[in-house]
C-alpha positions in Angstrom: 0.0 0.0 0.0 1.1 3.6 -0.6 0.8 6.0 2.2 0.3 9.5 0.8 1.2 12.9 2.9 0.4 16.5 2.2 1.9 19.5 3.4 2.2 23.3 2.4 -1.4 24.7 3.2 -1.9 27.4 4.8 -3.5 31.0 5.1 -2.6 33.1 1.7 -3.7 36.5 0.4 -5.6 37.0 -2.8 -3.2 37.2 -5.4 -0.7 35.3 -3.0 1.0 31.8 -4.1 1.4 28.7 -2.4 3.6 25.1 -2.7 1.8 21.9 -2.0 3.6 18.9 -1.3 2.7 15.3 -1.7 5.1 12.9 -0.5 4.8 9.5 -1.5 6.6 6.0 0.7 5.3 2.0 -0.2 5.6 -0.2 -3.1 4.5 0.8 -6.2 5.3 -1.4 -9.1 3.6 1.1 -12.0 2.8 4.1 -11.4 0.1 5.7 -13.4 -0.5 9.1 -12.4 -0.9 11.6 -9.5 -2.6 14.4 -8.6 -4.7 16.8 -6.8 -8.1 17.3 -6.1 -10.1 19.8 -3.8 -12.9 20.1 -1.9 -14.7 23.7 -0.7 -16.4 23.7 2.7 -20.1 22.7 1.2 -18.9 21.7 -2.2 -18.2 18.2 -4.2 -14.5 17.3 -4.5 -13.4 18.6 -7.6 -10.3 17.6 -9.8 -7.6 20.5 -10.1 -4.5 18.9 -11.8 -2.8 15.7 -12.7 0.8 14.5 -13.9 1.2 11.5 -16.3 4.5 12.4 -17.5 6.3 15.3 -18.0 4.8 15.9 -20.9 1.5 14.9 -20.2 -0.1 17.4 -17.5 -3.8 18.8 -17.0 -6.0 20.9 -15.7 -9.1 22.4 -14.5 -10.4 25.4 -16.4 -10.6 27.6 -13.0 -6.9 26.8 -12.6 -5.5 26.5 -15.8 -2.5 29.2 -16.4 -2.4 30.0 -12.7 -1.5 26.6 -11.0 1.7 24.4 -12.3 2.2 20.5 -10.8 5.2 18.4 -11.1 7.2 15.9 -10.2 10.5 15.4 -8.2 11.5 12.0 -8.9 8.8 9.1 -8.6 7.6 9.5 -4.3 7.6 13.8 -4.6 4.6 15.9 -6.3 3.9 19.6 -6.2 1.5 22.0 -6.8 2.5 25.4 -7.5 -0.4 27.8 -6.8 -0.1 31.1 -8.1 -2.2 34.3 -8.3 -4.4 32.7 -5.4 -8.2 33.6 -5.5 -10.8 33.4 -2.5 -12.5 30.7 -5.0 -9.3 28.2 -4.5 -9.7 28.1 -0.5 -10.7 24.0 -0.1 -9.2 21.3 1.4 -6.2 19.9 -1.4 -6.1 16.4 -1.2 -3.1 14.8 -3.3 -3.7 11.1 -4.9 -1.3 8.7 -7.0 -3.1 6.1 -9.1 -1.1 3.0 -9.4 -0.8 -0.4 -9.6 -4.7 -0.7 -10.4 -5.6 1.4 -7.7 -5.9 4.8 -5.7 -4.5 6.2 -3.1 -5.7 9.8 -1.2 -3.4 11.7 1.1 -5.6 12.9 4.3 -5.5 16.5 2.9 -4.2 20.2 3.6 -6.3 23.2 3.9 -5.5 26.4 1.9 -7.0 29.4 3.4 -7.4 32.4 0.5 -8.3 35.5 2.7 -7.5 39.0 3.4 
């Protein structure tokens, strides 16, 4: 199994930027992709961004242009939040998909607020 751990949240002005960390420790004999997704207090979960490869890479539309994830070797994934809006505060949750299955990180809260 792959234990998955979060950190970088935090309280951020509008227009601020933000890191988010995802560190990665288990087995994982392919590793298919990782990622983020969100959650706003009284919203669904909502995808923001995934990695594939380097080259392969998406996006929401709300955080397209503004938001950048990547990798640091195969057990480290960022998400480089940039230009922060008051929409974006939610709980970030980080994921990997491998081996056939998912694993969820517990979550970090970003706080966008003056």
């Amino acid at each position: 199994q792959v234990q998955l751990v979060e950190s970088g949240g935090g309280l951020v002005q509008p227009g601020g930027s933000l890191r988010l960390s995802c560190a990665a420790s288990g087995s994982i004999l392919s590793l298919n992709s990782m990622g983020w997704y969100r959650q706003a207090p009284g919203k669904e979960r909502e995808f923001v961004a995934e990695i594939i490869s380097a080259a392969i890479r998406n996006y929401a539309d709300s955080v397209k242009g503004r938001f950048t994830i990547f990798r640091d070797g195969a057990k480290n994934m960022f998400l480089q939040m940039n230009s922060l809006k008051s929409e974006d505060t939610a709980v970030y949750y980080c994921y990997c998909r491998y081996d056939g299955m998912n694993s969820w990180g517990k979550g970090t809260l970003v706080t966008v607020s003056s």
